[in-house]
C-alpha positions in Angstrom: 4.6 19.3 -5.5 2.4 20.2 -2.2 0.0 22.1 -4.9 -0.4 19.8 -7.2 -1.2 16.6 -4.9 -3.4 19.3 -2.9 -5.6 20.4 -6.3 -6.4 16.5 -6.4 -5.6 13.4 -5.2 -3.7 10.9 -7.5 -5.6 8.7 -9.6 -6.3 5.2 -8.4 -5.8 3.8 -11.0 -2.8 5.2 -11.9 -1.5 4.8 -8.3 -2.1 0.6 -9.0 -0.1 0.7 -11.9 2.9 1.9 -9.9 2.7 -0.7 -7.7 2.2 -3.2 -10.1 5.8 -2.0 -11.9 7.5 -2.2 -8.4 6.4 -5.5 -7.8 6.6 -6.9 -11.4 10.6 -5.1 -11.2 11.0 -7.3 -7.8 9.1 -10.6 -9.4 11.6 -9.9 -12.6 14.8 -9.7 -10.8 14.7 -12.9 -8.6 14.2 -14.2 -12.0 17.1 -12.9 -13.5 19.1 -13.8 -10.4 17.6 -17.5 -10.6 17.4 -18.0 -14.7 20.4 -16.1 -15.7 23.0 -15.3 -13.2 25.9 -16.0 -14.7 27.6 -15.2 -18.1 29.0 -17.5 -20.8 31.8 -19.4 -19.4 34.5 -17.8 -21.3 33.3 -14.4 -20.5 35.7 -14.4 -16.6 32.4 -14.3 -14.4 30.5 -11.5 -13.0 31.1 -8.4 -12.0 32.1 -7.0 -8.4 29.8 -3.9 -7.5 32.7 -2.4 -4.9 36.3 -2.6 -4.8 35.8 -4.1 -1.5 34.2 -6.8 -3.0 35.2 -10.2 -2.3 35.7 -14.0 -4.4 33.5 -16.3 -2.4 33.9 -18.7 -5.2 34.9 -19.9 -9.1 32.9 -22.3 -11.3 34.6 -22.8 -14.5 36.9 -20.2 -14.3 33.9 -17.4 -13.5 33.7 -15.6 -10.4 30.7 -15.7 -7.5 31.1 -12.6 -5.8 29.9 -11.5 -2.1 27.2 -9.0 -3.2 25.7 -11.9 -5.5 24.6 -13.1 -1.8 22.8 -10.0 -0.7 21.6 -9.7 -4.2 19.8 -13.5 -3.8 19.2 -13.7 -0.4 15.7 -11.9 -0.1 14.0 -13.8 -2.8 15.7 -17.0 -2.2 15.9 -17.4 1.0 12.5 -15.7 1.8 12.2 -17.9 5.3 15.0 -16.4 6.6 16.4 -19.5 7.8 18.8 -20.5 4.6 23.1 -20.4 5.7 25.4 -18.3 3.9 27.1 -21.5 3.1 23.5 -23.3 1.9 22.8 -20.3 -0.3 26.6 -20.0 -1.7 26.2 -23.5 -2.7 22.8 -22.7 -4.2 24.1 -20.0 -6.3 27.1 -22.4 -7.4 23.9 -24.7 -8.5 22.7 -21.9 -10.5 25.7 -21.0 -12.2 26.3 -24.5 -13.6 23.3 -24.8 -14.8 23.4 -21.3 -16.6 26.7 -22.8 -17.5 24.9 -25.4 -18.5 22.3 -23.6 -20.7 24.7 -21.3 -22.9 26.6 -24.3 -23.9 23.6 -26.0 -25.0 22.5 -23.0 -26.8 19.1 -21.9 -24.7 20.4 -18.6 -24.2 19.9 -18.2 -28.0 16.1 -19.4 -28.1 13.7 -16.4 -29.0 11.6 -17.2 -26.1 14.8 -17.3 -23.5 16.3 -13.7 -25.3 12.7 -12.1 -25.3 12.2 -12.5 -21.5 15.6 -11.4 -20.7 15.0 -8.4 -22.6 11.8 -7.9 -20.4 14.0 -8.7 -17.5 16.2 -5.8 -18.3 13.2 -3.4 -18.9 11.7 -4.0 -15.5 14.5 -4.2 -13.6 15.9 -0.5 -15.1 12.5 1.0 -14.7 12.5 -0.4 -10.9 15.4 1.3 -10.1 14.3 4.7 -12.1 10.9 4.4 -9.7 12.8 4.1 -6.3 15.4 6.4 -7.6 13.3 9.2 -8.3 11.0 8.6 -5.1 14.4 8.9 -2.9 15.2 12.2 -4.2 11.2 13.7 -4.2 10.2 12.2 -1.2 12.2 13.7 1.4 12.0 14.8 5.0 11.6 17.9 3.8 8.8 17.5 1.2 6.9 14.9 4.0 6.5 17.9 6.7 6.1 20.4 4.0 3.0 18.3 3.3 2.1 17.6 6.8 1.7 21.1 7.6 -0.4 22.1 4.7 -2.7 19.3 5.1 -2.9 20.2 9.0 -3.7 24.0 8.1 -6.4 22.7 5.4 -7.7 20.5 7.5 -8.4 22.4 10.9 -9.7 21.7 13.5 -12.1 18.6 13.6 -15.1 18.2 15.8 -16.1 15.0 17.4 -18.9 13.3 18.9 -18.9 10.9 21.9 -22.4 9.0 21.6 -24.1 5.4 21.6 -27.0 4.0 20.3 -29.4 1.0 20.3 -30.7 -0.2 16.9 -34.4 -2.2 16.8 -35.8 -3.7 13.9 -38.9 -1.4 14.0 -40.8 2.1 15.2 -42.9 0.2 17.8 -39.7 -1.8 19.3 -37.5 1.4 19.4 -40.6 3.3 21.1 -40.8 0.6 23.7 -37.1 0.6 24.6 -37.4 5.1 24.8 -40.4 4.1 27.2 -38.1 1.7 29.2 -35.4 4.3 29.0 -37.6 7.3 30.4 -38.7 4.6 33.3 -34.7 4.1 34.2 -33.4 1.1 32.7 -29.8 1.5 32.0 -28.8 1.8 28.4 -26.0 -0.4 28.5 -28.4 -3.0 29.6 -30.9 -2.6 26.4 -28.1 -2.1 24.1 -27.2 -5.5 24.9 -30.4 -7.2 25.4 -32.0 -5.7 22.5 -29.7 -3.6 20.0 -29.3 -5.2 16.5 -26.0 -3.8 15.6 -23.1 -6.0 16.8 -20.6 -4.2 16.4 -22.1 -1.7 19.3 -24.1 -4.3 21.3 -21.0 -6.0 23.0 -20.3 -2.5 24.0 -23.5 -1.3 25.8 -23.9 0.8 23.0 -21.0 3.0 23.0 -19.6 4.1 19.4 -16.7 6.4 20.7 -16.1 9.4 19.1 -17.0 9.7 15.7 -16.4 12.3 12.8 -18.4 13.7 10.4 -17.4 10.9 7.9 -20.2 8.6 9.0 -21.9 6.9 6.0 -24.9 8.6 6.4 -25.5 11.7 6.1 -29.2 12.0 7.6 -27.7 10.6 10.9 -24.4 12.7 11.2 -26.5 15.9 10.8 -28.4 14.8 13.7 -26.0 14.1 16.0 -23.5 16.8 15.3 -26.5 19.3 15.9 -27.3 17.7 19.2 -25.3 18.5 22.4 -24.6 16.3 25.4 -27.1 15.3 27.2 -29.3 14.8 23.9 -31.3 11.9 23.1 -32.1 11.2 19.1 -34.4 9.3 17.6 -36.2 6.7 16.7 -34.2 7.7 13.6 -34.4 4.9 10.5 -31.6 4.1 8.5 -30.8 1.1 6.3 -29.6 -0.9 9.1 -32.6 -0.1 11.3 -34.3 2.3 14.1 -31.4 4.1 16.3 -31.9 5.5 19.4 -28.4 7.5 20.2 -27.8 9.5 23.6 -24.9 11.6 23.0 -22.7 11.7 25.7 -20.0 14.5 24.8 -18.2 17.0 22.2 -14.3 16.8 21.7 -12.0 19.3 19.0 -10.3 16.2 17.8 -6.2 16.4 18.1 -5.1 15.9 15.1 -2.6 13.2 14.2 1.7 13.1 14.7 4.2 13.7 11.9 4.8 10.3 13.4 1.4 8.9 12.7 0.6 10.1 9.2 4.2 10.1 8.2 3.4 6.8 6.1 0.5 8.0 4.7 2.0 10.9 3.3 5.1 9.1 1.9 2.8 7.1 -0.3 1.3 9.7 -1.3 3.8 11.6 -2.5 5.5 8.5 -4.1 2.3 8.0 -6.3 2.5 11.5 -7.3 5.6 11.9 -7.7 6.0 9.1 -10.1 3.1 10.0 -12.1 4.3 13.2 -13.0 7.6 11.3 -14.1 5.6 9.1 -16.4 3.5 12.6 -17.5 6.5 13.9 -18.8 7.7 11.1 -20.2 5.0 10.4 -22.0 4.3 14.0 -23.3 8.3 14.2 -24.6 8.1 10.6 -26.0 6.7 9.2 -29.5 4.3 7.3 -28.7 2.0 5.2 -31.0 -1.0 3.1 -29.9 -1.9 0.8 -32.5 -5.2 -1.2 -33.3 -5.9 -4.4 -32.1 -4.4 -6.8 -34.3 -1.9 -4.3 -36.2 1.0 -6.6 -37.3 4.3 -4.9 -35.7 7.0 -4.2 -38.4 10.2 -5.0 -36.2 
């Protein structure tokens, strides 16, 4: 799996899509738990998921079990604040009204039977996703990963500088002139730098990598050493004037710190190779727009 993800990254696209199933499976079941919870009343209830599980309640004869609360509780009681009590009676509320529903025959409109078949879909293919993510996304597989990417990666070089930006050639050659005399560049930066972000600062942009937006400026300051002083250089955002003040091998980040990067990672490729292969074994058929479907 390391290879593949390594040869290129997963599509963006693609990566979206996954996310959109997870949360449309999560959307889908809190309406199945809301909509249809309970069976026909002649049917003796739901179903426990353990033996250990417990009869909170009966409503016509049908069953509310103890899991049906742990089931609920994250999408109904998103606030955190909701009794077991309040949301046992709120799922006793629910179950007449489905109660309600099957006796009056809504269970049997096309509309009601068609989104409970899309209920069913999502909420299997939920449970397929986080299924097959538990077993490819292991401990295992995450440091396998972290290691590779740390031996591709090497080593990175950083640059400790800061810079004053003016809105023009004669303004930046003024401030070098003022510089040269001995003003303090923490002072300029802040009297007369355009850049915000650095002003408030005196200047100072840490250290910085070699994945600085432009590429004119990162040559120049990873060229320089410490002690340098570059520029006026003009960019889009202006004239800079950057001393650079030292040179670092950056230490490159924890298990710990990249663990959740990597763990999305490998879920998005993990489940795109599922849907790969299920889509090269599967007979599949996209028809034009507007093709009348033949059930």
């Amino acid at each position: 799996m390391t290879d593949a993800i390594n040869s290129s990254a997963p599509d963006s696209k693609k990566v979206r899509a996954i996310a959109a199933l997870i949360a449309a499976g999560l959307i889908v079941l809190t309406v199945t738990a809301l909509i249809n919870s309970a069976p026909k009343p002649d049917d003796g209830g739901e179903v426990p998921i353990s033996s250990g599980d417990r009869v909170l309640a009966k409503v016509n004869n049908t069953a509310i079990y103890e899991s049906r609360l742990e089931t609920v509780r994250p999408f109904v009681d998103a606030a955190g604040d909701m009794s077991d009590k309040e949301l046992l009676n709120h799922l006793l509320d629910q179950r007449l009204l489905s109660q309600f529903a099957a006796e009056n025959g809504i269970n049997e409109s096309a509309l009601v039977r068609a989104k409970l078949r899309t209920a069913r879909e999502q909420i299997l293919a939920e449970t397929a996703v986080k299924q097959h993510i538990a077993a490819n996304v292991t401990d295992e597989a995450i440091a396998e990963f972290y290691e590779a990417e740390k031996a591709r990666t090497g080593p990175q070089l950083q640059v400790k500088a800061r810079q004053i930006v003016l809105p023009d050639y004669a303004t930046a050659t003024e401030i070098i002139r003022r510089l040269d005399k001995g003003d303090t560049f923490a002072s300029l930066a802040l009297a007369f730098s355009i850049d915000r972000a650095s002003r408030e600062a005196g200047g100072d942009l840490g250290f910085m990598s070699r994945d600085m937006p432009d590429p004119l400026l990162t040559d120049k300051i990873f060229s320089a050493a410490p002690g340098d002083r570059i520029g006026p250089v003009e960019t889009s955002q202006g004239w800079h004037i950057i001393d650079i003040v030292s040179r670092r091998t950056a230490p490159y980040p924890s298990l710990q710190d990249r663990r959740e990067g990597i763990e999305a990672l490998l879920a998005a490729d993990a489940v795109k190779q599922l849907l790969d292969g299920l889509r090269q074994n599967a007979d599949v058929e996209m028809l034009p727009a507007g093709t009348e479907i033949q059930e």
